[in-house]
C-alpha positions as CSV (number, residue, x, y, z in Angstrom):
1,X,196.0,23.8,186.0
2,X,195.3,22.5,182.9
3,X,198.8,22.5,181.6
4,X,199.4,19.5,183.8
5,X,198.0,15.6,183.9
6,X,197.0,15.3,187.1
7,X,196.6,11.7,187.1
8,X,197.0,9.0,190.1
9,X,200.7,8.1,189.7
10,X,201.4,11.6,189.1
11,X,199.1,12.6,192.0
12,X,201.3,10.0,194.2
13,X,204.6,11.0,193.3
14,X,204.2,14.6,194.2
15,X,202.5,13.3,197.8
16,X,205.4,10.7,198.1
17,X,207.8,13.7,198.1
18,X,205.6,16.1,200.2
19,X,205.9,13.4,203.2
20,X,209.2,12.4,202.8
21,X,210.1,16.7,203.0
22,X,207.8,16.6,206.0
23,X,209.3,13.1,207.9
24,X,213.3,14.9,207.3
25,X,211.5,18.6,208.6
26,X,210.5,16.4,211.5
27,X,213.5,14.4,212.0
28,X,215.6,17.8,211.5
29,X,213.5,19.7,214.8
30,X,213.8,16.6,216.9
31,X,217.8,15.5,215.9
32,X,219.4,18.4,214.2
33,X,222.2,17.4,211.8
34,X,225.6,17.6,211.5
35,X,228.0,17.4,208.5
36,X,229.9,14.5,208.0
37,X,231.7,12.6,205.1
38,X,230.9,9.3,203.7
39,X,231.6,7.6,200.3
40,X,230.5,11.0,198.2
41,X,232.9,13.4,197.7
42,X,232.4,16.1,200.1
43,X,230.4,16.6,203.3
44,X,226.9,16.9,203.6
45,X,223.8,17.1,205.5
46,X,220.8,15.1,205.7
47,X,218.9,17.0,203.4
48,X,222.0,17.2,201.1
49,X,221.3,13.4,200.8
50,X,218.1,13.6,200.3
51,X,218.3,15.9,197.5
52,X,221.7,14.0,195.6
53,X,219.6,10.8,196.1
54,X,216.6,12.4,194.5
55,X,218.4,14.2,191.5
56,X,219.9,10.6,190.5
57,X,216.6,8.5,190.9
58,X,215.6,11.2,188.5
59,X,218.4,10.3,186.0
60,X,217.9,6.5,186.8
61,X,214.1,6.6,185.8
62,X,215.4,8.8,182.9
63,X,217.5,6.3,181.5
64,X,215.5,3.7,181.6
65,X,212.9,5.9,180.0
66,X,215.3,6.6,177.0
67,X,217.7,3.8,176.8
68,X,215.3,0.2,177.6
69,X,212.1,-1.0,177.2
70,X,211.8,-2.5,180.8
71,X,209.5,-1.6,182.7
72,X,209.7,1.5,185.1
73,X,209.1,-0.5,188.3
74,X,212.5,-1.6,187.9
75,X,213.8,1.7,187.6
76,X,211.6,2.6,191.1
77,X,213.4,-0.3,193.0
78,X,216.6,1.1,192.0
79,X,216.0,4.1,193.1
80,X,214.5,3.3,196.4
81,X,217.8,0.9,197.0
82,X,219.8,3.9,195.6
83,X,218.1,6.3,198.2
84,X,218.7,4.0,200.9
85,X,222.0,3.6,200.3
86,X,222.7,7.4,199.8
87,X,221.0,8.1,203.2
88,X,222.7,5.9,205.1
89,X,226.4,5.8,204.1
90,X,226.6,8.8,201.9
């Protein structure tokens, strides 16, 4: 596994998204999900959510990455608003 940098934030992120896959897995069993429509375009799941919230947190930290010199924590309260916001009304 040398062609990765296993190093503590890097070590944290991939644990971060190993629980949150395991806390929607066990919200899934105990209230299964139904489809519904909110302020994105078409219906989705839970997971769907999950994963559009993801994808864009990705592209937010990108940005900041490329475009500012601020730091990234900034870019992580973002996306954790982002994700919030996603999960609950999208």
């Amino acid at each position: 596994m040398s062609w990765m940098a296993w190093t503590l934030p890097v070590a944290v992120f991939f644990c971060t998204i190993a629980f949150i896959l395991l806390c929607m897995t066990v919200y899934e069993l105990r209230s299964p999900c139904v489809e519904r429509k909110g302020f994105l375009p078409i219906t989705t799941t839970r997971g769907d959510r999950l994963f559009i919230g993801l994808l864009v947190s990705a592209y937010i930290h990108l940005a900041f990455l490329g475009l500012t010199n601020l730091s990234l924590w900034i870019a992580l309260g973002i996306s954790v608003v982002w994700l919030a916001i996603v999960l609950r009304w999208g």
